[in-house]
C-alpha positions in Angstrom: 112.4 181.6 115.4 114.4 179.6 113.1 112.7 178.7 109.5 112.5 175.1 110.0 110.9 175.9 113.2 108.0 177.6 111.5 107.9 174.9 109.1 107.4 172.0 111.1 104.4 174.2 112.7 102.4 174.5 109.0 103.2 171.4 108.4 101.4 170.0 111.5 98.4 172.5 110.4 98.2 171.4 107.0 100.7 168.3 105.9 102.6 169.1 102.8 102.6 164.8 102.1 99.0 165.7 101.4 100.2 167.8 98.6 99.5 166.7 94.8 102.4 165.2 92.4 102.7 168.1 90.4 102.3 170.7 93.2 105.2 172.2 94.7 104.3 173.4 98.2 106.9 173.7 101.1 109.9 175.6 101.7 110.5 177.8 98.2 113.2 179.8 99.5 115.5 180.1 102.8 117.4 178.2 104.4 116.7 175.7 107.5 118.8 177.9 110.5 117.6 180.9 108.7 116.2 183.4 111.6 112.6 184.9 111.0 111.4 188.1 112.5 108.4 188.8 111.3 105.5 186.6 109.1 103.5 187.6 106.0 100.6 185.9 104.8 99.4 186.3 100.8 98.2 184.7 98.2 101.2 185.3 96.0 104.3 187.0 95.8 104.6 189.8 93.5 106.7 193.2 93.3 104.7 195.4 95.7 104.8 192.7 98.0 108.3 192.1 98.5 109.0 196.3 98.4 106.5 196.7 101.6 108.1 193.4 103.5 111.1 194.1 105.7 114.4 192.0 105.6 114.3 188.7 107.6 110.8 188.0 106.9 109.2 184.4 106.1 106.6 184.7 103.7 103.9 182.1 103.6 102.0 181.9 100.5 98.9 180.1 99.1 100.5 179.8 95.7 104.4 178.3 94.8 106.4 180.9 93.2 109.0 178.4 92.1 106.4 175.5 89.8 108.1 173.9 87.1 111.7 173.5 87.3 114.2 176.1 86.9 116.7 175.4 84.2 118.1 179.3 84.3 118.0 182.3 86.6 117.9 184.8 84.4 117.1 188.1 86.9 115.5 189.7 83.8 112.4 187.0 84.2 109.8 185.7 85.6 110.7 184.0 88.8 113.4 185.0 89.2 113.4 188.8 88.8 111.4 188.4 92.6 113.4 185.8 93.7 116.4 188.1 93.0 114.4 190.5 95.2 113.7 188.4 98.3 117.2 187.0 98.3 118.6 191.0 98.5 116.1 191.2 101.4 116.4 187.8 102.7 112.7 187.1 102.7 112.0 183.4 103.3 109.4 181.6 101.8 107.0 178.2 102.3 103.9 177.8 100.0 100.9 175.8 101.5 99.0 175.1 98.0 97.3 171.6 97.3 97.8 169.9 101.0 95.8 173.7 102.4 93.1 173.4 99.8 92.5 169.9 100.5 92.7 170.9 104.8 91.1 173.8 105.1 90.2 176.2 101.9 87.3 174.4 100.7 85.6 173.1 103.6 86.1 176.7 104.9 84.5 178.3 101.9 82.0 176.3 101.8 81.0 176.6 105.9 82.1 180.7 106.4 81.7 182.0 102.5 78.9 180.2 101.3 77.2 178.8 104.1 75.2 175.7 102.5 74.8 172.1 104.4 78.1 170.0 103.6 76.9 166.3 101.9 80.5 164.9 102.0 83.9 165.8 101.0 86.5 163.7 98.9 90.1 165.1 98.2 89.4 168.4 95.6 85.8 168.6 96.1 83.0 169.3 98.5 79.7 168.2 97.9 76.6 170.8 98.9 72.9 170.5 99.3 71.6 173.0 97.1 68.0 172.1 96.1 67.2 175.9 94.7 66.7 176.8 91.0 69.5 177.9 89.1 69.3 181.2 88.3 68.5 182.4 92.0 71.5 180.1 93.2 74.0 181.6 90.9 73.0 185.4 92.0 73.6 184.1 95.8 77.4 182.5 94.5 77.7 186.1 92.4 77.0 188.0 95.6 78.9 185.6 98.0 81.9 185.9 95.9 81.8 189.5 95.3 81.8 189.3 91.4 81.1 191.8 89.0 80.3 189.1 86.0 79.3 185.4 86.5 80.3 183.3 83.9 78.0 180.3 83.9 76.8 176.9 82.1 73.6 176.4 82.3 72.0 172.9 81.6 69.6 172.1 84.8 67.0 174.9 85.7 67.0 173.4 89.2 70.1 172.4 91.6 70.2 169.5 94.1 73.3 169.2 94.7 76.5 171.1 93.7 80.2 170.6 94.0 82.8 173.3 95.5 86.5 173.3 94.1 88.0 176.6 94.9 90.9 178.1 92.7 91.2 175.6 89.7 89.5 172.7 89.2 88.1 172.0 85.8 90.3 168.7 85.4 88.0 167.2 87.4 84.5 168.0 85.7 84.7 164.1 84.2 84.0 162.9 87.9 81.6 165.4 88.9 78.6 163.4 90.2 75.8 166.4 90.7 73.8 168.9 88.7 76.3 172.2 89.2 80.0 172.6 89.5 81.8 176.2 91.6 85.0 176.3 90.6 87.3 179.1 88.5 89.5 179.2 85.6 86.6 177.9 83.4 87.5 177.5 79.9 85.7 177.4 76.6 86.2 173.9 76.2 85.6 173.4 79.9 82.1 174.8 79.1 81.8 172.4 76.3 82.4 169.0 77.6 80.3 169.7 81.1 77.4 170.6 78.5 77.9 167.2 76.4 77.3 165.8 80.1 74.5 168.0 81.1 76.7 169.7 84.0 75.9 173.4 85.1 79.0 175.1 85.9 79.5 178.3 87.9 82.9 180.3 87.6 83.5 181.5 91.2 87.2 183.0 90.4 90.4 181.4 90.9 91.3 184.5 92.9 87.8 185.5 94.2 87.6 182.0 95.7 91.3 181.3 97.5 91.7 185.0 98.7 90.6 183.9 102.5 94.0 181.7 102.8 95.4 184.1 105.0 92.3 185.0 107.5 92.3 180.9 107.4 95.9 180.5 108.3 96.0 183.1 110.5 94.1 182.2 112.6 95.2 178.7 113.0 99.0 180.1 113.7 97.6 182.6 116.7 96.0 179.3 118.2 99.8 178.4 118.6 101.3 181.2 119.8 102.5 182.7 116.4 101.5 186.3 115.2 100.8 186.8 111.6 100.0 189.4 109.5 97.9 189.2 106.2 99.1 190.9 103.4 96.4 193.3 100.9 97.1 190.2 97.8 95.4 191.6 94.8 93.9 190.2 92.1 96.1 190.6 89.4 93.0 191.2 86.6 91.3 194.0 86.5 87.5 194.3 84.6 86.7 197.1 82.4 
């Protein structure tokens, strides 16, 4: 198939309009008429990845590898040392980032991962009837998550309702309107102003959290006729 061909598909699946202001999502690299042979999903692009893909393959990726603008390639950086790369090989690109989260990540983490009733959903965040205390509900989002440290706010002992933002979402902790907030990336002065405003906060990874974008997209592309295979994406930190 031809590379715009593909991209009219995801685009059906997951509008890139829906995308935020700052995001980037679509095609990062290719051409229109550009043929396609094979598909790879992953979280990201790195190294490893494009050594293992074979020439004329569209990668579709969870996160942009092209974010701010460009004002040099200089092959001995960051992009464009893998840009260099996928252009040898000419490996396509589209990134499905802000319009998939707001689609399908959330709403699938919180049915499939976590598996707790669904209050309502706005743009970034899902809303979840929790009513446990907060200890025991912060062991199940350790164990759900598969994290070996959970890094947590603490300011209720018990949990109504909670609020799922997978990847990063801290910006948004000023319209939080419930007792806990799951999201990653937490920073020290993240923790600080949800605990002037008495809001519990759960660091459920950035990585930990978005790593099911392929099995999501994967499926959806199978439904219409497309085979895709999911690359091993790892987490590029490491805990010692």
């Amino acid at each position: 198939m031809k590379l715009y061909e593909i991209y009219k598909i995801v685009d059906e699946i997951s509008p890139f309009e829906l995308q935020e202001v700052w995001d980037n999502s679509g095609i990062q690299v290719g051409s229109n008429n550009q043929e396609v042979k094979k598909i790879v999903l992953s979280i990201d692009v790195d190294d490893e990845l494009i050594d293992s893909l074979d020439d004329d393959t569209l990668l579709i990726t969870h996160h942009p590898i092209i974010f701010s603008d460009l004002k040099q390639i200089n092959f001995d950086t960051y992009p464009a040392n893998l840009l260099q790369k996928m252009i040898k090989k000419n490996i396509s690109n589209i990134a499905m980032h802000t319009n998939f989260d707001k689609t399908h990540l959330n709403q699938f983490v919180a049915n499939e991962v976590l598996g707790y009733e669904i209050i309502k959903q706005d743009e970034f965040g899902i809303y979840l009837e929790i009513n446990e205390d907060f200890d025991i509900f912060s062991q199940k989002i350790k164990e759900k998550f598969s994290l070996k440290n959970t890094k947590v706010v603490k300011c209720s002992n018990f949990i109504k309702t909670a609020v799922l933002t997978t990847g990063s979402g801290c910006s948004l902790i000023p319209k939080i309107k419930a007792e806990c907030f799951l999201t990653g990336d937490i920073k020290y002065h993240d923790a600080m102003q949800a605990k002037s405003i008495n809001l519990s906060l759960i660091d459920i990874g950035h990585f930990e959290s978005e790593c099911f974008f392929g099995e999501i997209l994967q499926k959806h592309l199978k439904i219409l006729g497309l085979e895709a295979i999911i690359a091993s994406s790892k987490n590029p930190f490491t805990y010692i």
